[in-house]
SERO-4910 file (N, C-alpha, C, O; in steps of 0.05 Angstrom, whole numbers):
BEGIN
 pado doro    nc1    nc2    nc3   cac1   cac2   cac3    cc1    cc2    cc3    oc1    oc2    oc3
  Unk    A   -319   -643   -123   -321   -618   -138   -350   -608   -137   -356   -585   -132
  Unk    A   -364   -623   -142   -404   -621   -140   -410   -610   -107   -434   -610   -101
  Unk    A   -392   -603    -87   -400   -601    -60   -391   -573    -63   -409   -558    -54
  Unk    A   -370   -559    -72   -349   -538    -78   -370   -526    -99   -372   -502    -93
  Unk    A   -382   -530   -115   -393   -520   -133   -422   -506   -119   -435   -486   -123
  Unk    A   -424   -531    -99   -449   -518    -93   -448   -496    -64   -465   -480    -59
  Unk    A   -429   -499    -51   -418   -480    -32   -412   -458    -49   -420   -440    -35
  Unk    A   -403   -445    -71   -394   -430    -83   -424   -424    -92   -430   -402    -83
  Unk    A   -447   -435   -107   -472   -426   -106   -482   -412    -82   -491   -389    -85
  Unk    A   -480   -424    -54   -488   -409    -40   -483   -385    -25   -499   -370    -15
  Unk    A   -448   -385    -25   -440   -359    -20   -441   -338    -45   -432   -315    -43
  Unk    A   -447   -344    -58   -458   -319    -83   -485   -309    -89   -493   -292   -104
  Unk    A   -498   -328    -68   -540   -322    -61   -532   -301    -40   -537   -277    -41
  Unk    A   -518   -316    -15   -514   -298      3   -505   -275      7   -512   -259     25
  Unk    A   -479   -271    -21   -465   -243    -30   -497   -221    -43   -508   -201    -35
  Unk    A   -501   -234    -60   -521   -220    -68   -550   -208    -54   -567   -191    -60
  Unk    A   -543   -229    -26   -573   -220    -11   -560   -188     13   -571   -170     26
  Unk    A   -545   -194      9   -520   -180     33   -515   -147     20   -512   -126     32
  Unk    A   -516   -152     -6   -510   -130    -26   -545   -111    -30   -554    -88    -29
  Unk    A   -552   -129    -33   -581   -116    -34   -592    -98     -5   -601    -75     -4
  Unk    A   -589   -115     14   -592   -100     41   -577    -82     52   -581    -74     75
  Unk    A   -556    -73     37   -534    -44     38   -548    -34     20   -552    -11     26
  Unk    A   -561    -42     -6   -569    -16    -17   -591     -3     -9   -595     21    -13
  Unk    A   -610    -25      8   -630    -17     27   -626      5     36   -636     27     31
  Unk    A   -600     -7     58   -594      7     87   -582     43     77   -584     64     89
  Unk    A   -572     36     52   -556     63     32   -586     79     27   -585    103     34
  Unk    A   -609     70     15   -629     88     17   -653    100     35   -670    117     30
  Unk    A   -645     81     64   -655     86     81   -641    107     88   -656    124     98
  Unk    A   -617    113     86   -600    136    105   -609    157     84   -613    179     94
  Unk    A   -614    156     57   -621    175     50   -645    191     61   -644    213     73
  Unk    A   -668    176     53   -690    181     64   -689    197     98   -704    216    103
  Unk    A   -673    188    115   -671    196    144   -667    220    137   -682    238    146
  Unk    A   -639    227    115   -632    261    118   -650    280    107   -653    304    114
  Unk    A   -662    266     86   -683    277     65   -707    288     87   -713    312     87
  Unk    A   -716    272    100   -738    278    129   -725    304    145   -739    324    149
  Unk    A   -702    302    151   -691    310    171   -687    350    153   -695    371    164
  Unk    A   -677    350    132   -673    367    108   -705    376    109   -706    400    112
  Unk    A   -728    364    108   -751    380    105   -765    390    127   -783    406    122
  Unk    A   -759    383    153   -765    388    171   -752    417    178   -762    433    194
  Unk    A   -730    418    165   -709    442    173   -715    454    139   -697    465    126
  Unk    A   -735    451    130   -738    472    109   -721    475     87   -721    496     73
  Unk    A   -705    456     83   -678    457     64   -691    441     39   -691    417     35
  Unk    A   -700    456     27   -720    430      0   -702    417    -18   -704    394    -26
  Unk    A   -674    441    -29   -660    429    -53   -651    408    -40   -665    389    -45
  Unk    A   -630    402    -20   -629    381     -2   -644    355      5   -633    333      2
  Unk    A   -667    358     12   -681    346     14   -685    325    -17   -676    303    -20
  Unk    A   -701    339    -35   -705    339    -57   -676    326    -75   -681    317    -98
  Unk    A   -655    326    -69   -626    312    -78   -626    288    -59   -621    267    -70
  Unk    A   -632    286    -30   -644    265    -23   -657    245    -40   -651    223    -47
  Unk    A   -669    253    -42   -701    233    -48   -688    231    -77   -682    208    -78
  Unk    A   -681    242   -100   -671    236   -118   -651    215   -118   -659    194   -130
  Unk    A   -629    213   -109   -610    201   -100   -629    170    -91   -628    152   -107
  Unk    A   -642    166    -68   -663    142    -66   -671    135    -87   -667    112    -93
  Unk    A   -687    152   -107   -688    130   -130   -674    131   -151   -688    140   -169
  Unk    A   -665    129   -154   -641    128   -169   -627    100   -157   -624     81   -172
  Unk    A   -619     98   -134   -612     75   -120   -633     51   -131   -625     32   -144
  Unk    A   -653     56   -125   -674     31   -125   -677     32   -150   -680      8   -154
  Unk    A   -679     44   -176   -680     35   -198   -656     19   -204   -657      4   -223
  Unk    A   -639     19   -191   -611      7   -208   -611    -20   -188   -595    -38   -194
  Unk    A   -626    -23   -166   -623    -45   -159   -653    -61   -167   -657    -85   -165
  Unk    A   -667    -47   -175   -691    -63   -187   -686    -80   -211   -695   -103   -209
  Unk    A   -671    -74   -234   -656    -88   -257   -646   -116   -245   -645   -136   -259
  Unk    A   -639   -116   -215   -625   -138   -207   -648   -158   -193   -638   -181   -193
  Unk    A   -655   -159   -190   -679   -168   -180   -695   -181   -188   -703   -174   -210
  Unk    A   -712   -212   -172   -727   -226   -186   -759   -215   -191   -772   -206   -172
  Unk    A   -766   -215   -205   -796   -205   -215   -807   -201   -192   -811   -177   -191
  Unk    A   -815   -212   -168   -843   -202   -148   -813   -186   -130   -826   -169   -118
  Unk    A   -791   -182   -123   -777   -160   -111   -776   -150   -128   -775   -128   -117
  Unk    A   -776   -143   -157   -778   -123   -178   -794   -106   -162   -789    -86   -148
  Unk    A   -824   -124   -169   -849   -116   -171   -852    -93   -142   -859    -70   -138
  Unk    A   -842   -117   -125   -843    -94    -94   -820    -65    -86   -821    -47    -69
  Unk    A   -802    -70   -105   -785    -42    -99   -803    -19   -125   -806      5   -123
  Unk    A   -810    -35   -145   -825    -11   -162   -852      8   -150   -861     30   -156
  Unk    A   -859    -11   -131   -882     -1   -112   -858     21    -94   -861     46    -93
  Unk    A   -844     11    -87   -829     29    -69   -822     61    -89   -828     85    -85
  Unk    A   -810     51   -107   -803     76   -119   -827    105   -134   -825    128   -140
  Unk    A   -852     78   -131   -872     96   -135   -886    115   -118   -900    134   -125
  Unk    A   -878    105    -89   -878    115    -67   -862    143    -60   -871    163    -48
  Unk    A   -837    138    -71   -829    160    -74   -822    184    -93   -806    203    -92
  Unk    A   -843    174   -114   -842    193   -128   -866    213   -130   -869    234   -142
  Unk    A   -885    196   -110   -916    210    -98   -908    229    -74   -921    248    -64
  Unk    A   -880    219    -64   -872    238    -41   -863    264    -55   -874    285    -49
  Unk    A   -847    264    -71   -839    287    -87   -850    318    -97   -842    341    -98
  Unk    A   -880    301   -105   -907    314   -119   -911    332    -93   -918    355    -98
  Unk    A   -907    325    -69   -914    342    -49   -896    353    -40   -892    349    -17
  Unk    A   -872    379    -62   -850    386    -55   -854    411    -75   -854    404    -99
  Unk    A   -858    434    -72   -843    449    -44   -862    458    -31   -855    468    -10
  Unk    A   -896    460    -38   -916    462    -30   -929    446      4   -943    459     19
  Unk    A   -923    425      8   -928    414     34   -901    400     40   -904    376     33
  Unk    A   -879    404     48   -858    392     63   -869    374     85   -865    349     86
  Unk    A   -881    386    100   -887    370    128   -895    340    116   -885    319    122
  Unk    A   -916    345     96   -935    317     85   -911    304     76   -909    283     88
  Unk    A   -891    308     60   -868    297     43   -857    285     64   -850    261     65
  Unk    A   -857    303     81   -836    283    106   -847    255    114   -834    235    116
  Unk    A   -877    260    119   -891    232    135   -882    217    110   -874    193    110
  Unk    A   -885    229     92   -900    200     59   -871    186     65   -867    162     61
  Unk    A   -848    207     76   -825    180     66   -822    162     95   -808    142     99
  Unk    A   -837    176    109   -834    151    132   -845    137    132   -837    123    151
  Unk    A   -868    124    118   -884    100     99   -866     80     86   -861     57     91
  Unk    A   -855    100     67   -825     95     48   -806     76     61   -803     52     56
  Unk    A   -791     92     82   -766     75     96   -785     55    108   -773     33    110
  Unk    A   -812     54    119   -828     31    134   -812      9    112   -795     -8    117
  Unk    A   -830     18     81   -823     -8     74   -800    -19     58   -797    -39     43
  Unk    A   -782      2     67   -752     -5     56   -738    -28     85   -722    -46     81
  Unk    A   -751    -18    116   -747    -31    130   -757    -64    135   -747    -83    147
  Unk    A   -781    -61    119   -790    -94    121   -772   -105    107   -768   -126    119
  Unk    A   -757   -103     85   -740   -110     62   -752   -130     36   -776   -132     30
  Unk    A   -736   -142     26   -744   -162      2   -763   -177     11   -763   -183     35
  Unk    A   -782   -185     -4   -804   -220      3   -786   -240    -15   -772   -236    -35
  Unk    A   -791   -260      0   -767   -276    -11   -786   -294    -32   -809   -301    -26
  Unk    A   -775   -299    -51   -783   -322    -70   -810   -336    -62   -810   -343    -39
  Unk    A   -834   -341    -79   -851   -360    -64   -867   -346    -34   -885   -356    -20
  Unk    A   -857   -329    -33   -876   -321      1   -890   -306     -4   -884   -285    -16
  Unk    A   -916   -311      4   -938   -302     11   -940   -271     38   -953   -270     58
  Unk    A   -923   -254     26   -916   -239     49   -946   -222     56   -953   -208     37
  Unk    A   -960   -221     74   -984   -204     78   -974   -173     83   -989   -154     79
  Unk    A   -949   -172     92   -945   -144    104   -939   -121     77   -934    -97     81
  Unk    A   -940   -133     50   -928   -111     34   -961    -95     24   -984    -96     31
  Unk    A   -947    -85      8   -971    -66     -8   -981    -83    -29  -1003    -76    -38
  Unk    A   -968   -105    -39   -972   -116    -71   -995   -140    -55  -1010   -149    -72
  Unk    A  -1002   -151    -30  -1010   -163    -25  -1041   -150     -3  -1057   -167      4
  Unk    A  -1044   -129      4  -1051   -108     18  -1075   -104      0  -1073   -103    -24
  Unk    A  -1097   -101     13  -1117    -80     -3  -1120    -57     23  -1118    -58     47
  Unk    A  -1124    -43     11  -1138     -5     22  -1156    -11     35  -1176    -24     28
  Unk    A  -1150     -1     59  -1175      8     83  -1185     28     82  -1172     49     79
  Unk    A  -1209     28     84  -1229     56     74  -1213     75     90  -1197     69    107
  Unk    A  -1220    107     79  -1206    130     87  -1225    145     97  -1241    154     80
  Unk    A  -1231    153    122  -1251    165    136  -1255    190    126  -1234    202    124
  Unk    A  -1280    207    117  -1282    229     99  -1276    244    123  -1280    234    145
  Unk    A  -1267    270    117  -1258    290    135  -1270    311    132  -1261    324    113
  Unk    A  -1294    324    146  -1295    350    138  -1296    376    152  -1306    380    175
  Unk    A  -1281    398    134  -1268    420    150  -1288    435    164  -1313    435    161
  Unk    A  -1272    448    182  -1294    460    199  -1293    495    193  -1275    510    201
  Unk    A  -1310    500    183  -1304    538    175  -1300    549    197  -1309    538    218
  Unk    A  -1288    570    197  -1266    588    215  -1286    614    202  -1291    619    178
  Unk    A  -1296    630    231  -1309    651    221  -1298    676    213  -1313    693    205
***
């Protein structure tokens, strides 16, 4: 019974890891149309997009162990900085969410890992000052 118990532990880690990476893959497709919607100038669209994404990731954040908490709340903050740049710069909105799905594509850090590739582990590389050139 102790072998059954624990096979039944692990197909319910696996259900739950399986479930999480559809809700991924569910707000990655958002994000694609949401891009695709701003590029073609459709903002409410767009903008029901990107709503719809979080909304997703908040409800799968509740489920989640504290440092994937921690890294989808980075995510969602991500897209709510994409937003800010709506209806005023579309083009910019578009790149910010392709950052976004970047790191909806890396997916969960698993328990214990030392993942270098996220943002929670990441420091900022200087930002090269830019300056405009006047137009006579």
């Amino acid at each position: 019974i102790e072998t059954i118990n624990q096979t039944l532990v692990g197909v319910d880690a696996r259900m739950l890891e399986l479930e999480y990476k559809m809700a991924f893959l569910e707000a990655m497709e958002f994000l694609t149309r949401a891009r695709l919607n701003l590029v073609q100038g459709n903002l409410t669209l767009a903008r029901s997009d990107i709503e719809a994404t979080r909304t997703l990731l908040v409800a799968l954040q509740e489920q989640l162990s504290p440092l994937q908490a921690a890294y989808v709340g980075e995510i969602i903050t991500s897209v709510d900085d994409t937003l800010t740049f709506l209806p005023g710069a579309p083009l910019t909105a578009a790149d910010k969410l392709e950052s976004v799905w970047q790191m909806l594509a890396a997916g969960l850090p698993e328990e214990g890992e030392a993942n270098t590739d996220t943002p929670l582990d990441s420091t900022p590389s200087p930002t090269p000052l830019v300056t405009p050139t006047p137009t006579p």
